[in-house]
C-alpha positions in Angstrom: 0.0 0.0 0.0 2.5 2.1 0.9 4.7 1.9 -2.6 1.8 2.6 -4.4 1.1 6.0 -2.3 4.5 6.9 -3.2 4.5 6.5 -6.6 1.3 8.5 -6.7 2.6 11.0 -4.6 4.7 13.9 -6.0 6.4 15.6 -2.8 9.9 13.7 -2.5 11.3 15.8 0.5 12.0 14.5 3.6 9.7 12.7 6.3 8.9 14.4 9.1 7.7 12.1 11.7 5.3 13.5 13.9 5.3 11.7 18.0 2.0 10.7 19.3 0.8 13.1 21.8 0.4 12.2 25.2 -2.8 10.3 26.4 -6.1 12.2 27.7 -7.0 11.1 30.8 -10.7 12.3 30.8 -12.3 13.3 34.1 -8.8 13.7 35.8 -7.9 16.9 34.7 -4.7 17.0 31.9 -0.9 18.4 33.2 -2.4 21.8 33.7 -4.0 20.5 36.9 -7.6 20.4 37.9 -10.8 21.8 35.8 -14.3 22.4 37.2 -14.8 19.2 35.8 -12.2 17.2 37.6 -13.9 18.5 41.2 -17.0 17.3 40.3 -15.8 13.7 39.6 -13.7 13.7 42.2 -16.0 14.4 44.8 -18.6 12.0 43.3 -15.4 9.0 44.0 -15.2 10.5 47.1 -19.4 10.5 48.2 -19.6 7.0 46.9 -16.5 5.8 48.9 -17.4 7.6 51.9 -21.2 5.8 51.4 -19.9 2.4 51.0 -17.4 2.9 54.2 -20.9 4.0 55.9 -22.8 1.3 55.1 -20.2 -1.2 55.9 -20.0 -0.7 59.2 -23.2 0.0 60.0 -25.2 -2.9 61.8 -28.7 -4.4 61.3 -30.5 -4.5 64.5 -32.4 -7.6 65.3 -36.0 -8.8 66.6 -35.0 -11.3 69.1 -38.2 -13.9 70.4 -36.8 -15.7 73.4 -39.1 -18.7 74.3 -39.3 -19.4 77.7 -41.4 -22.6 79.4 -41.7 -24.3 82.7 -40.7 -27.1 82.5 -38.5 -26.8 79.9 -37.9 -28.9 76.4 -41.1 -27.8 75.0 -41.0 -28.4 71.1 -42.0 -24.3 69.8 -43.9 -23.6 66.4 -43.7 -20.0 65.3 -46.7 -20.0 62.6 -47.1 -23.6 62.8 -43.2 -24.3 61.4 -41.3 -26.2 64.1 -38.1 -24.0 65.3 -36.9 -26.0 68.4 -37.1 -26.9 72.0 -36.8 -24.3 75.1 -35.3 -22.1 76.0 -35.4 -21.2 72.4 -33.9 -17.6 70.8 -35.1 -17.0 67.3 -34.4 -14.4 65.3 -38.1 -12.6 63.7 -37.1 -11.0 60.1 -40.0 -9.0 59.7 -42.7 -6.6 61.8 -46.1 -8.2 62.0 -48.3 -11.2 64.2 -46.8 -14.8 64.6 -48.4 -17.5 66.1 -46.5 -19.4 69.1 -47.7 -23.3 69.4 -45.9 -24.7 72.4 -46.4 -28.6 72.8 -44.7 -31.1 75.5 -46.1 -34.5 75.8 -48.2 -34.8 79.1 -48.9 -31.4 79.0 -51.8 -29.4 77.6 -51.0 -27.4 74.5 -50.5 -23.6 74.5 -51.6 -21.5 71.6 -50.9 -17.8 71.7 -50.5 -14.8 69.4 -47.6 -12.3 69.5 -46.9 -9.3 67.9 -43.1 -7.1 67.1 -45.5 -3.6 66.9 -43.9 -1.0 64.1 -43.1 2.4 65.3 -41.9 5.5 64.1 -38.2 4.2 64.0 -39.7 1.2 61.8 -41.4 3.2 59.1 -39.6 4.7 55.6 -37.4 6.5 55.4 -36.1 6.8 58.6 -35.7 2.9 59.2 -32.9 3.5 56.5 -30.8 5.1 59.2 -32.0 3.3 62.0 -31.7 -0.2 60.7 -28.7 0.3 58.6 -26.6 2.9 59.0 -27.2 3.4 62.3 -23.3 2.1 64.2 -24.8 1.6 67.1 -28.4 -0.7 66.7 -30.9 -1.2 69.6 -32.4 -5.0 69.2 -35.7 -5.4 69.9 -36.4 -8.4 72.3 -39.6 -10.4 73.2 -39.4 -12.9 76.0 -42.4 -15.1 76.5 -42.8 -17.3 79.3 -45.5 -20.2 79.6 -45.9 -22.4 82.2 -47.5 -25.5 80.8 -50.4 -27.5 82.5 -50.3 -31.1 82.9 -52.8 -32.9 80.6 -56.1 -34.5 82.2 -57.9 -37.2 81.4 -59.5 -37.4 78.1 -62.6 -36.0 77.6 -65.8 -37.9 76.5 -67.4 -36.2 74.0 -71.0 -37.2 72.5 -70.8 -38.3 68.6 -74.3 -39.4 68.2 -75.5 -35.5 67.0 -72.7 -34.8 64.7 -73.2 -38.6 63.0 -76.6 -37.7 63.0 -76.1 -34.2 61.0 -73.5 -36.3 58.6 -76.4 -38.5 58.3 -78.2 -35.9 57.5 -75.9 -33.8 54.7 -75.4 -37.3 53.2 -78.8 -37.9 52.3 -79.4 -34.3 51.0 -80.0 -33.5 47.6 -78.6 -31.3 45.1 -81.1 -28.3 46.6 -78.9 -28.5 50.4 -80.3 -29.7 53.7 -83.8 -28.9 53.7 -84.9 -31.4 51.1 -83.2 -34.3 53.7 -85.9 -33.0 56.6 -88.9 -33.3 54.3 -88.3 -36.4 53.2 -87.7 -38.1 56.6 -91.1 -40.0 58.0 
């Protein structure tokens, strides 16, 4: 390529070779120093370092449930999952109602409904801050204690009007109920 540009080319004199100029580094500022420019990027580096170093060591505070029952070794369900025997600590993700089922052979059931109650330090956007960012997190902690009754005796319970109503609901037609009672003598 380059033999044919010189024979098409009629200047003969000498070549004059031209260095490549530095590199541009954009953003940075060139070897004049800084621009208006250069600030602005520089404090951006700076906010987004300063806001990753900030969210680092921030900590997540916790809700804590701390299961507590007399005697212990009950078997705990927190919305009827099973997450161990007492004294149980369990860490609750979010705000809201569970529901505790506490269960020990010999020993009546217990059935109860809690509650981790959002406040002002739980709503947006300040739980950003308190949740987060905050260095130094308060955890919120819910003990519950039960003291479990012994079971009694089984209970007797009469079948005879519940097969009877079965009885009934069998026999009825596609119209419900009330077609059963009409038809009995």
């Amino acid at each position: 390529m380059r033999s044919i540009a010189n024979a098409v080319t009629p200047f003969r004199g000498p070549r004059v070779r031209i260095p490549p100029s530095p590199p541009v580094l954009r953003g940075l500022g060139g070897p004049r120093g800084s621009t208006p420019h250069t600030l602005t990027y520089l404090t951006q580096r700076l906010c987004l370092t300063a806001l990753i170093a900030l969210v680092a060591t921030g900590c997540l505070a916790e809700r804590r449930l701390i299961v507590e029952t007399t005697p212990p070794g009950a078997l705990v369900e927190i919305d009827w999952v099973p997450v161990g025997h007492t004294p149980l600590e369990f860490v609750i993700d979010h705000l809201g109602k569970r529901r505790l089922l506490v269960t020990l052979d010999g020993y009546e059931p217990v059935l109860r409904d809690i509650e981790f109650k959002s406040t002002w330090e739980n709503t947006f956007p300040v739980d950003i801050f308190t949740e987060l960012l905050n260095p130094f997190p308060e955890d919120e902690v819910l003990v519950v204690e039960f003291s479990l009754s012994p079971q009694t005796g089984a209970a007797v319970i009469d079948l005879a009007p519940v097969l009877k109503r079965a009885e009934m609901l069998r026999r009825a037609g596609p119209s419900g109920p009330d077609e059963a009672l009409v038809e009995q003598p």
